[in-house]
C-alpha positions in Angstrom: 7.8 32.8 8.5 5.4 32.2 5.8 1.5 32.5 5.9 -0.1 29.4 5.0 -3.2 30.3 3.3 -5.7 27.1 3.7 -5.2 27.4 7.3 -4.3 30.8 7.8 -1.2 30.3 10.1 2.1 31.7 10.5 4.6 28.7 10.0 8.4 28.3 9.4 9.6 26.5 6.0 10.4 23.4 7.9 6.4 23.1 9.3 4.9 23.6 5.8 6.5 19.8 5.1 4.6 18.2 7.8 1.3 19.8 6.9 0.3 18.0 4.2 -2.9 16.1 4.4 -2.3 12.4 5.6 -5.5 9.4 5.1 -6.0 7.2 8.6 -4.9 4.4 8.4 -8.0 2.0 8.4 -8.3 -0.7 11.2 -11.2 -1.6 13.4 -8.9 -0.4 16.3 -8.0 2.8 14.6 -12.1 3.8 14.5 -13.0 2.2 17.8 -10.5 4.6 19.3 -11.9 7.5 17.3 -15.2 6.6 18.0 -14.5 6.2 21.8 -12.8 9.5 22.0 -15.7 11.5 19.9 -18.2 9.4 22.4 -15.8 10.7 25.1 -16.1 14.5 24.0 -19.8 14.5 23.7 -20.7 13.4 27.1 -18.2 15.9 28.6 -20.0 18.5 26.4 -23.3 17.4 27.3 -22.7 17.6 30.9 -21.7 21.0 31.0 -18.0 20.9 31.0 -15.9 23.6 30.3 -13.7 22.8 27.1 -10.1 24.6 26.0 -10.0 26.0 22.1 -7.3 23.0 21.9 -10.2 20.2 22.8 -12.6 21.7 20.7 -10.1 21.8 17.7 -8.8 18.2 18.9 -12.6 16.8 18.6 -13.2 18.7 15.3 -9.6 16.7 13.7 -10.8 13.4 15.4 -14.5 14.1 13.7 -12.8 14.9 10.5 -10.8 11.8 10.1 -13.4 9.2 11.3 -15.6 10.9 8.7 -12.5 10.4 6.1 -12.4 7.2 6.9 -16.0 5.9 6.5 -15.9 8.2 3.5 -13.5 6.1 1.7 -14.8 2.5 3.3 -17.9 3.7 1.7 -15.5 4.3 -2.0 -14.2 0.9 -1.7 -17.7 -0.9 -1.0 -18.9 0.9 -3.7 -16.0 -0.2 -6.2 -16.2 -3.4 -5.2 -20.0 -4.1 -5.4 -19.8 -2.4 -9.0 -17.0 -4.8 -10.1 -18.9 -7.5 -8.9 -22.0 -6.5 -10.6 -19.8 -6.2 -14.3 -18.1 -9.5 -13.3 -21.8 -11.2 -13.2 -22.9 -9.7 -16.4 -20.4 -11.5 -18.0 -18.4 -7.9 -19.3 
């Protein structure tokens, strides 16, 4: 077993493969269903329901990957409005 120190876990060689950080893939579907499901946790939370360790750190991976995603939507709208506004200047 090794310790991996960004998460601070004990995992065998063969886990430290899979643990590499992976980008969403980006569809409407993929962040409806990540939207739903953070929707989802919220209401349980606000209505007083008890929630395991494994939920909370489910909701906080689902809240971390819809926030990569509009993260890099933002990127790309960005790029794409600054390469239109050089393509207009004529540079």
């Amino acid at each position: 077993m090794k310790i991996n120190h960004t998460a601070g876990l004990l995992v065998s060689p063969s886990q430290t493969a899979d643990m590499s950080p992976k980008l969403p893939a980006i569809s409407g579907s993929n962040l409806d269903a990540l939207w739903k499901s953070i929707v989802n946790f919220e209401r349980r939370a606000a209505s007083g329901a008890t929630l395991s360790p494994q939920e909370l750190l489910s909701v906080q991976v689902q809240v971390s990957r819809f926030s990569m995603c509009v993260e890099l939507a933002a990127k790309a709208g960005d790029s794409a409005a600054a390469t239109l506004r050089k393509l207009q200047s004529g540079a």
